[in-house]
C-alpha positions as CSV (number, residue, x, y, z in Angstrom):
1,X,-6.2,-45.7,-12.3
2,X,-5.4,-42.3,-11.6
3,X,-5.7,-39.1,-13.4
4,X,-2.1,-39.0,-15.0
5,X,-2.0,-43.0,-15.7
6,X,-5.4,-42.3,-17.5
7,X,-4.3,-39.4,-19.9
8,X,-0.3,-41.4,-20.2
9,X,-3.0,-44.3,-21.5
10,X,-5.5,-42.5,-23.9
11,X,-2.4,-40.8,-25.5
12,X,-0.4,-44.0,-26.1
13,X,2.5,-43.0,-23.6
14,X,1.5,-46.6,-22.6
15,X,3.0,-49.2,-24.9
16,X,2.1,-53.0,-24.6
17,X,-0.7,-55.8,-24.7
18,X,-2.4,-54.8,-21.4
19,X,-2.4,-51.1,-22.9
20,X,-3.7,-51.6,-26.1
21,X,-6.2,-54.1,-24.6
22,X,-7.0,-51.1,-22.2
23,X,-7.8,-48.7,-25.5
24,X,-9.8,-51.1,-27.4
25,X,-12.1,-51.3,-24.1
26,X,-12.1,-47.8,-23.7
27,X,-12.9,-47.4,-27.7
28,X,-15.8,-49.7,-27.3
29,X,-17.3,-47.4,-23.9
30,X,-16.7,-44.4,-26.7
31,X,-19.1,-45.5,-29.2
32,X,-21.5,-46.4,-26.5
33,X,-20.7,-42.8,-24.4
34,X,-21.0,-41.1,-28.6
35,X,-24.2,-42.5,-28.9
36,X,-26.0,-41.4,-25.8
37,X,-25.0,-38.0,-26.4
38,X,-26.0,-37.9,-30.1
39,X,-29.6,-39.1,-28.8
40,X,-29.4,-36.1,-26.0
41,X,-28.5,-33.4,-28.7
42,X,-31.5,-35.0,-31.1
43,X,-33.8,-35.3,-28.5
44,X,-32.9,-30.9,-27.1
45,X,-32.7,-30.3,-31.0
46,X,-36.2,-31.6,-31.7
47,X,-38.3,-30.4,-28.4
48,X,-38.7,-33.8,-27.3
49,X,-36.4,-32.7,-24.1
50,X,-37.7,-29.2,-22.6
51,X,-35.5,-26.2,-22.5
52,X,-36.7,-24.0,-19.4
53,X,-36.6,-20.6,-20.3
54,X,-36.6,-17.6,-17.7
55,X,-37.3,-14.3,-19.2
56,X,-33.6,-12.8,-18.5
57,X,-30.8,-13.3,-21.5
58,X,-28.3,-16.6,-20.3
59,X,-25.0,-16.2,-21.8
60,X,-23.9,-20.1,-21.7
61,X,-19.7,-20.3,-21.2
62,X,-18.2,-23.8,-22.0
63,X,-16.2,-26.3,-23.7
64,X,-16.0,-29.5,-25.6
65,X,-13.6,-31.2,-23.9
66,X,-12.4,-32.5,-20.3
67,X,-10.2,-30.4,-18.6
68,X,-9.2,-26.8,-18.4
69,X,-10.0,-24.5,-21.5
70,X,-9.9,-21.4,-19.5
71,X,-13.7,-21.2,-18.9
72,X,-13.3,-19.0,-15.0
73,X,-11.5,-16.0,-16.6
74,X,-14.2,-16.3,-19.8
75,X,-16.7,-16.2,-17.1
76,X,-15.5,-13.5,-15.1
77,X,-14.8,-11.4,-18.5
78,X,-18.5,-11.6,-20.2
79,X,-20.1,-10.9,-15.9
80,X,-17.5,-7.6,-16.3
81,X,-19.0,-6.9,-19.5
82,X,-22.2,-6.4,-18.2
83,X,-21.3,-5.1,-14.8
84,X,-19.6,-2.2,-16.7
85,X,-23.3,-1.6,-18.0
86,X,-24.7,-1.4,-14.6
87,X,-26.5,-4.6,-14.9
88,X,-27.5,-7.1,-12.2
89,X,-25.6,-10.5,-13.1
90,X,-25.8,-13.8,-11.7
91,X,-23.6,-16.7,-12.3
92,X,-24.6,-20.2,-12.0
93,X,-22.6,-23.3,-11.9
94,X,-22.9,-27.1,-11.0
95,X,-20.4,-27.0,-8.2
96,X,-17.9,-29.7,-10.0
97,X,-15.6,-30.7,-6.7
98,X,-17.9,-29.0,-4.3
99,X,-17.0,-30.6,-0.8
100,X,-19.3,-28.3,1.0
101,X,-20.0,-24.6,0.0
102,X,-18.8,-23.3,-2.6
103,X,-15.9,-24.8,-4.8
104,X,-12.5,-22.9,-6.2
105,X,-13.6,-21.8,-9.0
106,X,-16.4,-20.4,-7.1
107,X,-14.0,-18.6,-4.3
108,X,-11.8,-17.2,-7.3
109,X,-15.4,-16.0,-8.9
110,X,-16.2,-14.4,-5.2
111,X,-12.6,-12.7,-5.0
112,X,-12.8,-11.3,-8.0
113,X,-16.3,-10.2,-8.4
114,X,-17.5,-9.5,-4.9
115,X,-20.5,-8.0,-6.2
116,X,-21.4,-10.7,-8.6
117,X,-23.4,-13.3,-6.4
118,X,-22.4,-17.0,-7.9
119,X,-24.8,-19.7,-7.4
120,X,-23.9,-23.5,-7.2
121,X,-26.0,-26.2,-7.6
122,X,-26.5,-29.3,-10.3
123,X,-29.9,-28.0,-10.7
124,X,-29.8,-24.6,-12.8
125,X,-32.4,-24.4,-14.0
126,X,-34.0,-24.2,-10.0
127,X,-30.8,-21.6,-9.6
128,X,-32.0,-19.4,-12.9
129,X,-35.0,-19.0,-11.0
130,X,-33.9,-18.1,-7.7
131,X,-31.4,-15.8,-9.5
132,X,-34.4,-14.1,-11.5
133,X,-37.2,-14.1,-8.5
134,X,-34.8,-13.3,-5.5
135,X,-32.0,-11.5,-6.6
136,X,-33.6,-9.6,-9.1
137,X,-30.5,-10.5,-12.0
138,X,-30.8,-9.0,-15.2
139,X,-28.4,-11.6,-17.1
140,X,-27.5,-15.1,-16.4
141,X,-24.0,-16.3,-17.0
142,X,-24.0,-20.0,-16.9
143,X,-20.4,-21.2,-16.5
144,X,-19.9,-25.5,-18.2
145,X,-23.0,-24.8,-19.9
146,X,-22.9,-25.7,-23.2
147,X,-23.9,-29.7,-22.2
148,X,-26.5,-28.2,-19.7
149,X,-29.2,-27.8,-22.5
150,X,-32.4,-27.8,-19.6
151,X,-31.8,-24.2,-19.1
152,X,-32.7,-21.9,-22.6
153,X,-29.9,-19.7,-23.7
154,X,-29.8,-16.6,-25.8
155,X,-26.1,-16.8,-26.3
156,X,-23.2,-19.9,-26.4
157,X,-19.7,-18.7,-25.8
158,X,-17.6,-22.0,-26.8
159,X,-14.4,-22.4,-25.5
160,X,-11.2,-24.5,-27.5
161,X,-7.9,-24.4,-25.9
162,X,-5.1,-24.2,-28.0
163,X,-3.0,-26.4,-26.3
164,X,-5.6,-29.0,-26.7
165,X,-8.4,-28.1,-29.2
166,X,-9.6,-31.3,-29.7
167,X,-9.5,-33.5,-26.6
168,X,-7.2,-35.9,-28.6
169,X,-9.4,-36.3,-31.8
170,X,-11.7,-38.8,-29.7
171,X,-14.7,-39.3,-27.8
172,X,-14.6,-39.9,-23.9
173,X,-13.1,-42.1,-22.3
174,X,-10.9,-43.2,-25.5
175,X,-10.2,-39.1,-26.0
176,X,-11.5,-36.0,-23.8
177,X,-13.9,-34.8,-26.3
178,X,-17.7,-34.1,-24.3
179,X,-19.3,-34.5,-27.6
180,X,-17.9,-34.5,-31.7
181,X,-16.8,-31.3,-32.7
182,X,-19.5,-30.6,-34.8
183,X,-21.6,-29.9,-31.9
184,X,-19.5,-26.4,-32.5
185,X,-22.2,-25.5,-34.7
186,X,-24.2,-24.8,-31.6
187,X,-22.0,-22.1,-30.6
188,X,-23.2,-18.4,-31.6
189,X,-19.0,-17.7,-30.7
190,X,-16.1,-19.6,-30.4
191,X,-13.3,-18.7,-28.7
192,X,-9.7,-20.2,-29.4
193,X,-8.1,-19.6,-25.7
194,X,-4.5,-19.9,-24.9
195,X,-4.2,-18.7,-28.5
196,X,-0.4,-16.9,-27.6
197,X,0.9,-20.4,-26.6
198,X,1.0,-21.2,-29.9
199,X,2.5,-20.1,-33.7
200,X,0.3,-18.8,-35.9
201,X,0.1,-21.0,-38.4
202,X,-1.1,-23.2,-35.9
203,X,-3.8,-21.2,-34.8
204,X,-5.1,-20.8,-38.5
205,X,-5.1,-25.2,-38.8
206,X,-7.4,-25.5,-35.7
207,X,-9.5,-23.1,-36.9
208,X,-9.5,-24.8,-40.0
209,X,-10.2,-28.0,-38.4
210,X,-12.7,-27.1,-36.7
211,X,-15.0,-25.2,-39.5
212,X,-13.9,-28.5,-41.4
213,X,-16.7,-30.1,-38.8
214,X,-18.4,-27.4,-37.8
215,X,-18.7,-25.0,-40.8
216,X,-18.3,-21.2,-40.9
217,X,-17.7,-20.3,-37.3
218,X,-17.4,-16.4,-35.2
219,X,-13.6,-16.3,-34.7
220,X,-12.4,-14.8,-31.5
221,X,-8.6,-15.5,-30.0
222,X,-7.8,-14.8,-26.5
223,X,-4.4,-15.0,-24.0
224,X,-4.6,-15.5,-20.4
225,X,-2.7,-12.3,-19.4
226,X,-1.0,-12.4,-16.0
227,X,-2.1,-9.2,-13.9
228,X,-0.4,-9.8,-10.6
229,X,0.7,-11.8,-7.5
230,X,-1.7,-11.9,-4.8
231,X,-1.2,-13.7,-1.1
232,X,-3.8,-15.2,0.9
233,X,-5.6,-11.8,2.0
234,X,-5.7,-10.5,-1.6
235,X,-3.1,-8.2,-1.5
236,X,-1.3,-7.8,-4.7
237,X,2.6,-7.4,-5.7
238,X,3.5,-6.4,-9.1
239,X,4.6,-8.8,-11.3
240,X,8.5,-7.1,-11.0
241,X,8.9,-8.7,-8.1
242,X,9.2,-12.2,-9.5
243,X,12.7,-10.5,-11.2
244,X,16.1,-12.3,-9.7
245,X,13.4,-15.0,-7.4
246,X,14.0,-18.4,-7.4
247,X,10.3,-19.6,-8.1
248,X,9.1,-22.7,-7.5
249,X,5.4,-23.7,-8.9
250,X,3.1,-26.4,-8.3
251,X,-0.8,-26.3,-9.3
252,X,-4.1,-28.5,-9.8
253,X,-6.0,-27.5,-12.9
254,X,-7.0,-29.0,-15.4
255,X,-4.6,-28.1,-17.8
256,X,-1.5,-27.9,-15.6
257,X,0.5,-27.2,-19.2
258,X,-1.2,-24.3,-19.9
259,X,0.1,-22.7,-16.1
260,X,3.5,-23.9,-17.0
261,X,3.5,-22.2,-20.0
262,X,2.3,-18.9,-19.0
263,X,5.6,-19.2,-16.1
264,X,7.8,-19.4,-19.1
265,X,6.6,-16.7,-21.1
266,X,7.1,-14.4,-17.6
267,X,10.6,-15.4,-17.8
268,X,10.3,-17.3,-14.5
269,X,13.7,-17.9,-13.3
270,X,12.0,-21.6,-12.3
271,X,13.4,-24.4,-10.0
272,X,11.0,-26.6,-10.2
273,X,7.6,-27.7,-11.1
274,X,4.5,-29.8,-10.0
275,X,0.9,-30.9,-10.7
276,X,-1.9,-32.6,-8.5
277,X,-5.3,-33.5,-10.6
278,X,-8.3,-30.8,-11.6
279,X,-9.7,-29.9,-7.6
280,X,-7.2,-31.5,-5.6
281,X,-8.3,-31.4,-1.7
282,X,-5.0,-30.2,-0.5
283,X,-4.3,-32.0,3.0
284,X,-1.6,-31.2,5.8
285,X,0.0,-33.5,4.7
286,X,0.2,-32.4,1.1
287,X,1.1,-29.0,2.2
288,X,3.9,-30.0,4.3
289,X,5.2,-32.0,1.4
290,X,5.1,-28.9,-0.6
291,X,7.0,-26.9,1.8
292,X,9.6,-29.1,2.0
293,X,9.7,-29.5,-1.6
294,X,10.2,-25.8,-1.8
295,X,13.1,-25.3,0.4
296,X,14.8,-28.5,-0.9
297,X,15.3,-27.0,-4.6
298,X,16.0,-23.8,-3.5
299,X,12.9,-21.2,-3.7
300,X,12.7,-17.7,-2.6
301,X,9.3,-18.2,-3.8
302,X,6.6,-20.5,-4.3
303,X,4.0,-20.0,-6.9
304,X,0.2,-21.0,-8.1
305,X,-2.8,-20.7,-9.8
306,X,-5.3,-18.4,-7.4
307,X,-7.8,-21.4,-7.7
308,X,-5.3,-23.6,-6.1
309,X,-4.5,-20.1,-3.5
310,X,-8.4,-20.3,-2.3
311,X,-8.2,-23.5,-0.7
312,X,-4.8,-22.9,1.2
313,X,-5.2,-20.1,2.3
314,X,-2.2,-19.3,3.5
315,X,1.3,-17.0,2.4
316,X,3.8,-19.1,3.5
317,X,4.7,-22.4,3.0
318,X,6.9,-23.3,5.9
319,X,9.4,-20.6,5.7
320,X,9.1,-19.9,1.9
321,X,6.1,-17.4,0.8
322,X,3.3,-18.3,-1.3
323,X,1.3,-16.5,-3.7
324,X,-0.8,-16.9,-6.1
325,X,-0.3,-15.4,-10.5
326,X,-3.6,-13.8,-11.3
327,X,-4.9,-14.5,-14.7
328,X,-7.2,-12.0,-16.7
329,X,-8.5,-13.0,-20.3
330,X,-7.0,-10.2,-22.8
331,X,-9.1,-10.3,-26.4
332,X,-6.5,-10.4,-29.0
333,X,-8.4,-11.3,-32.1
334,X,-12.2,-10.4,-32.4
335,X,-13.3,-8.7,-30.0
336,X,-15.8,-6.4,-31.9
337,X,-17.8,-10.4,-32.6
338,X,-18.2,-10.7,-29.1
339,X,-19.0,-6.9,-28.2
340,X,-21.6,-7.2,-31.1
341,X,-22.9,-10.8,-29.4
342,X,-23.1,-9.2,-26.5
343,X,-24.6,-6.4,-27.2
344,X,-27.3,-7.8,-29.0
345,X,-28.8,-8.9,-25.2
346,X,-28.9,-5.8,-23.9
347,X,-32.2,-4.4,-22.6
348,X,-33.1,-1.1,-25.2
349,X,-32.0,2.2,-24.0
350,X,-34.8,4.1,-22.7
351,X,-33.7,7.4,-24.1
């Protein structure tokens, strides 16, 4: 079963005996999947599991759900913080659909922090120390973290998008939830991302959901602001220049919705739209596809995410050019919490 067939199932799009069948299975692996990482948290929460500490704050960035909350552009906003502080920062990172070297988030990371060295390997806690001990770092930022309790952290950054807050109200595989929403209490901030997809009012019931589980929670709302178009050599084009353009999009994220979205709020005069699954290995033959895809509905353009850009590397699709919308996270709602969490971890000023 593919990606799409999978999330068509776990939402009910899938009607009939073989389906339901399907979900009861997939409720049963839930309760078993729930268990094992109620026992995890218990055994971190009580000491009976080690945390490795390394001497250096670790500001952990991540989520409690599959798919894309927006995590890269959190990542690449807290390493800013710190850069702007003329502090040495390291990020570190499993490597999630890492053929060989580093993977797209990684290459996003590297083009837009080249002087932020991004280490990937399942092992972080052997990366913390090679980050400390070699590179000298002076902060850790640990992107997915919040399930990778083997490293210590002085600070959890929780991610919920607002699109999908609660990875359907189930544990996976029934539902996309990592771990029950309660598990928000470990968060020192939360951060409701995507929060201009959606109204207001909407905004205040998942925050009210999730202090319902969670308790009293550090509020913080965030957009992913489009900053510009950029080709496959990182030169940038304003975003003007997507005015009277027939664009075409396609990406492979994790929350595909979330890219569409962001199109329509540009006032994307769009022709068509298309998705792959989270890391898709784009082939020749997928690219060719694309390019004829393109011209067949009509594009002077073709758009994407930049972590779908880093693995074409390319402008042009066929005769059509490519380029890539890059996405910067704007604070809209509490930003002095997260200055103040922040802040907190900085070394004392020696004047």
């Amino acid at each position: 079963m593919n990606e799409a067939d999978y999330l068509r199932l776990v939402r009910g799009d899938i009607r009939g005996p073989a389906a339901n069948l399907g979900r009861v299975a997939l409720n049963g692996a839930s309760k078993l999947y729930g268990i094992g990482v109620g026992l995890r948290n218990v055994a971190f929460n009580r000491g009976w599991k080690k945390t490795h500490r390394v001497g250096i704050p670790v500001i952990s960035i991540g989520n409690i759900t599959l798919g894309g909350t927006g995590k890269t552009p959190m990542v690449e906003w807290v390493a800013r913080w710190f850069r702007q502080r003329d502090l040495r920062v390291a990020i570190l990172s499993r490597g999630y659909g890492q053929d060989e070297g580093i993977n797209d988030e990684g290459r996003v990371l590297e083009e837009n922090l080249p002087d932020v060295p991004h280490l990937q390997n399942p092992d972080r806690v052997s990366l913390a120390h090679v980050a400390v001990e070699e590179l000298e770092s002076q902060v850790l930022v640990l992107d997915d973290g919040f399930q990778h309790r083997r490293l210590g952290r002085d600070l959890d950054i929780v991610l919920l998008d607002a699109l999908e807050p609660f990875g359907l109200g189930r544990i996976f595989p029934r539902g996309l939830l990592r771990e029950p929403v309660r598990s928000l209490k470990r968060a020192v901030v939360v951060v409701l991302s995507r929060a201009d997809l959606v109204e207001p009012e909407r905004r205040l019931e998942i925050r009210a959901e999730a202090e319902r589980h969670a308790g009293p929670l550090r509020w913080v709302e965030a957009r992913h602001a489009p900053l510009d178009l950029v080709d496959s050599h990182g030169d940038a084009e304003p975003l003007a220049s997507l005015t009277g353009q027939r664009v075409a999009a396609f990406c492979g994220i994790g929350n595909p919705e979330g890219f569409r979205k962001t199109l329509q709020g540009l006032g994307v005069n769009s022709v068509g739209f298309r998705s792959f699954p989270d890391h898709h290995p784009y082939s020749a033959t997928d690219v060719d596809d694309l390019a004829r895809w393109g011209a067949s509905v009509g594009a002077d353009l073709i758009l994407t995410t930049q972590k779908d850009s880093v693995k074409l590397r390319t402008s042009t699709l066929a005769a059509t050019p490519l380029r890539a919308l890059r996405i910067g996270l704007d604070i809209t709602e509490g930003r002095a919490i997260l200055d103040e969490a922040l802040g907190r971890l900085l070394p004392p000023d020696p004047t």
